[in-house]
C-alpha positions in Angstrom: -10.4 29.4 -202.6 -11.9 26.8 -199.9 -10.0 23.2 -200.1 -10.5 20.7 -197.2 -8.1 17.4 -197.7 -8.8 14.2 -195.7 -11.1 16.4 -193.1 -13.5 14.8 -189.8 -15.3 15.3 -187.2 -15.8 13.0 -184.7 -17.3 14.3 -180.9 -17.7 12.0 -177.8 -21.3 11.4 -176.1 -20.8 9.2 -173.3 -18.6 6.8 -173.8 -19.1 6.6 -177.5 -17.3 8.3 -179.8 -20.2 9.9 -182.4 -18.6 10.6 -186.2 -20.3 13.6 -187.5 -17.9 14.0 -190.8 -15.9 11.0 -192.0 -12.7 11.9 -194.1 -14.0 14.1 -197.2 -11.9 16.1 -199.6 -13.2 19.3 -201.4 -12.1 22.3 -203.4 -14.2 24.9 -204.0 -12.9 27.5 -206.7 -12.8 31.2 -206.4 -16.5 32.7 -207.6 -18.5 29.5 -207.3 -21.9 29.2 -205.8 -21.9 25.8 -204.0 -25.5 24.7 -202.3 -24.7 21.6 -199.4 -28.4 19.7 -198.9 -28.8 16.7 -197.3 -31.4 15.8 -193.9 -31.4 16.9 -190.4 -28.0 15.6 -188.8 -25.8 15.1 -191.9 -23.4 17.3 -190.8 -24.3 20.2 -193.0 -24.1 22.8 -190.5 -20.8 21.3 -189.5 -19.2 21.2 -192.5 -20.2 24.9 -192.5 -18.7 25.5 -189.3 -15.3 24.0 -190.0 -14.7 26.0 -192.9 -15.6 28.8 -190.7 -12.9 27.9 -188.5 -15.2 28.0 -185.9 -14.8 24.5 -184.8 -11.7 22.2 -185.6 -11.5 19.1 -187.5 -10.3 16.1 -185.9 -8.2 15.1 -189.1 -7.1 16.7 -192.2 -6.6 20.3 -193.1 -8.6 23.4 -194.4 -7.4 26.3 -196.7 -9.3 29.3 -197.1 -8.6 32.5 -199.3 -5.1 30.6 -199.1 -4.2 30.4 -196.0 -4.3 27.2 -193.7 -7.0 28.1 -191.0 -6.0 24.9 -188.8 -2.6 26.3 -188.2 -4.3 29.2 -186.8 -5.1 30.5 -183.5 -8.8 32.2 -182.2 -7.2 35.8 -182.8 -5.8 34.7 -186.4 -8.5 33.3 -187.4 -10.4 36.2 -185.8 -8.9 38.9 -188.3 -9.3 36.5 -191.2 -12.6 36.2 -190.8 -12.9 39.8 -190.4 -11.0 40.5 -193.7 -12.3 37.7 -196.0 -15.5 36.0 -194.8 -19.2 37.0 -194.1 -21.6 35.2 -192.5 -25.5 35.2 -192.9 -27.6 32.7 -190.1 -31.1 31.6 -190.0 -31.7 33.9 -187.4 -30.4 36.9 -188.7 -28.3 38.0 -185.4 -29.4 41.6 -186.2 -28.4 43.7 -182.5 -32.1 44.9 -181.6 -31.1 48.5 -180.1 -29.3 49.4 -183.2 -31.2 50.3 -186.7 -30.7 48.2 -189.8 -28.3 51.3 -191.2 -26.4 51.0 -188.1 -26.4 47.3 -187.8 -24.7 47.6 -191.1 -22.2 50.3 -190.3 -21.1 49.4 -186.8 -18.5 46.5 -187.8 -17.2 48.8 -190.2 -16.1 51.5 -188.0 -15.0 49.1 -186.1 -12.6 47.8 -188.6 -12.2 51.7 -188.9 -13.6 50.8 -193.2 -12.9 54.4 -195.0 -16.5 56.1 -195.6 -17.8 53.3 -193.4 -21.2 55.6 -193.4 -21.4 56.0 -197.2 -20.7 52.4 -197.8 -23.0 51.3 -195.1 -26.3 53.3 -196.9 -24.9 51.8 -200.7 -25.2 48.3 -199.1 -29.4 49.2 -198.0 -29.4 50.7 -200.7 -28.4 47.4 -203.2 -30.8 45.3 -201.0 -34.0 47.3 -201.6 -34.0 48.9 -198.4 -33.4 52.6 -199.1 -36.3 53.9 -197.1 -35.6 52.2 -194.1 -32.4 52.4 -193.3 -33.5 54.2 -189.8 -36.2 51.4 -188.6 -34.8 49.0 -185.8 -35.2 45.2 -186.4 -38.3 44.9 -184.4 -39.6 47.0 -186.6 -38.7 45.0 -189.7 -40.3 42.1 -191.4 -38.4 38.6 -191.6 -37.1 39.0 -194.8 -36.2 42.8 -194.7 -34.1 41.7 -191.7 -32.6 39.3 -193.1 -31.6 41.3 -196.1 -30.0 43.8 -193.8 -27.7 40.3 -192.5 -27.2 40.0 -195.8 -25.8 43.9 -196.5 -23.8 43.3 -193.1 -22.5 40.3 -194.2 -21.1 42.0 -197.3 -19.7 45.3 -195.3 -16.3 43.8 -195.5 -16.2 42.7 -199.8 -15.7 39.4 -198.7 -13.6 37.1 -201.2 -16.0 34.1 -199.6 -19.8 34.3 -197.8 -21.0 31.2 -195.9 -24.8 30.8 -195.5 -26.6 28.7 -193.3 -29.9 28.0 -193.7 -30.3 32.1 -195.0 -34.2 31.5 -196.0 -35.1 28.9 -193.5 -37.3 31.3 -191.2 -38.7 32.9 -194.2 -42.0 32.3 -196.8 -41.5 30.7 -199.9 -41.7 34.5 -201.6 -39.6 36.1 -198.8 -37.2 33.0 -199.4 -36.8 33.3 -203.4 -36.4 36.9 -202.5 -33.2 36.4 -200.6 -32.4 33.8 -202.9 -32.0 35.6 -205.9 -30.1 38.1 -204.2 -27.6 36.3 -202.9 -27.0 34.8 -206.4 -27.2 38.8 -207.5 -24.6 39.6 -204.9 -22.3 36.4 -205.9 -22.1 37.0 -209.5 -21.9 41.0 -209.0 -18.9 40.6 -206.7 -17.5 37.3 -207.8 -17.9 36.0 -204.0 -17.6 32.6 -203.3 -20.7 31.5 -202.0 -21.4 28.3 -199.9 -24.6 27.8 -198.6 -26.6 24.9 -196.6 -29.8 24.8 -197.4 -32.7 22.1 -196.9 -34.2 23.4 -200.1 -33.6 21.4 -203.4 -35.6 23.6 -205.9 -33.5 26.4 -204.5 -30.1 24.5 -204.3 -30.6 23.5 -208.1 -29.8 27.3 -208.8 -26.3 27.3 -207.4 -23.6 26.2 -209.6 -22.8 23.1 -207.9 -24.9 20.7 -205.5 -23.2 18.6 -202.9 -25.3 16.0 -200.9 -24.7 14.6 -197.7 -26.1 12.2 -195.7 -24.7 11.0 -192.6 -21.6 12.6 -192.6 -20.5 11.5 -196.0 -20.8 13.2 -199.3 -23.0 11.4 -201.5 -23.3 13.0 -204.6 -20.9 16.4 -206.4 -23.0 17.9 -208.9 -23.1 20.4 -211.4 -26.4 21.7 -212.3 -27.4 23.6 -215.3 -25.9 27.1 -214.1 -22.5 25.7 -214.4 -22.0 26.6 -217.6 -23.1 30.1 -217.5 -20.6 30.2 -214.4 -17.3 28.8 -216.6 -18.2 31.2 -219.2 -17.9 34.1 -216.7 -15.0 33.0 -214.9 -11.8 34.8 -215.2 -8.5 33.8 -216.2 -6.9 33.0 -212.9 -9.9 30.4 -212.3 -8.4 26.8 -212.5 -10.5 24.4 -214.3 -12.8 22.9 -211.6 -11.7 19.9 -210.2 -13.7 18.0 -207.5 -13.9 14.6 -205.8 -15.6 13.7 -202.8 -13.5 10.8 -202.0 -9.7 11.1 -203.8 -7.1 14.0 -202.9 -6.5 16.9 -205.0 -2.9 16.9 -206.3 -1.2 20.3 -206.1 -1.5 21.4 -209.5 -5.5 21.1 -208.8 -5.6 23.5 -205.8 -6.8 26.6 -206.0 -5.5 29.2 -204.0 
């Protein structure tokens, strides 16, 4: 589902050239919950943004859903990620004039969804937010706005939903709130599921931990929710197969 091979980034400042990701290799399999920790300026948020496709590596290659997103132009990659991918920011990114029902429906009439408006009130609906569906996000606590991101994000089924830093202007309750529904909304919809977060207790409930720290993965772990993933993976889910510094052969990839 998400495979980077021999992927960097490296940026100028001045006259220095400033590596932000040396050369990793990943695969992420279709349905997996995958939590990327590390401190402030290990490239976490980068990593995120690459597999985006909203910046490009300066080596190597990405494939998401099965498609190679470096070969891809802005429009492309636009309509992919319109198709296949939601986002969900620290800041929520909520449009203030709109209410958190239409926040939700607006890119789905715009991708003209059929019943855009039923789907739109199911979606409040699955986050707790029934009854206020017709309250702008001024009017909304931190975490209730961040579960409407969350019911946006999910507007379009997404086969993969990228998260970064989802609980990071939130309480610890609001926080383990969102938490547990994103891992609600991953195993109900098989959605792969990368987050960043700076959290460890709350990483060690994904099915997979990757560390890094300045720009290189340090550690690719399982944690205890691995196994209650492999016994709920379906049949077209490859065995898991993972190294942070050798390339995957073909017959590992997963499409």
């Amino acid at each position: 589902m998400i495979r980077l091979n021999n992927v960097s980034k490296i940026v100028r400042s001045g006259s220095e050239e400033l590596t932000i990701l040396h050369p990793l290799y990943l695969s992420i399999p279709v349905g997996q919950f995958v939590a990327v920790v590390g401190p402030s300026g290990s490239g976490k948020s980068t990593l995120l943004s690459l597999v985006a496709g909203l910046d490009y590596p300066t080596t190597g290659d990405i494939r998401l859903a099965g498609e190679y997103i470096t070969l891809m132009k802005e429009d492309e990659l636009a309509r992919l990620r319109g198709a296949k991918v939601g986002f969900i920011f620290q800041s929520f990114h909520l449009i203030p004039s709109l209410t958190a029902y239409e926040n939700i429906l607006v890119p789905m009439e715009i991708r003209k969804v059929p019943k855009a408006r039923e789907r739109a009130q199911a979606l409040l609906d699955e986050v707790g937010l029934h009854e206020r569906g017709h309250h702008y996000p001024s009017q909304l606590s931190g975490g209730e706005q961040q579960r409407v991101a969350i019911a946006r994000a999910f507007s379009n089924e997404p086969a993969i939903l990228l998260a970064d830093e989802p609980t990071g202007n939130l309480d610890s309750k609001n926080g383990a709130h969102i938490f547990d529904l994103l891992i609600k909304l991953n195993r109900e919809h098989a959605t792969t599921l990368l987050l960043v977060t700076h959290d460890h207790v709350l990483a060690d409930q994904a099915d997979r931990v990757i560390s890094l720290n300045e720009g290189r993965i340090v550690e690719d772990r399982e944690t205890r929710r691995a196994g209650e993933w492999e016994s709920g993976r379906t049949a077209f889910c490859p065995p898991l197969s993972h190294s942070p510094t050798l390339p995957l052969s073909e017959e590992e990839e997963v499409a």
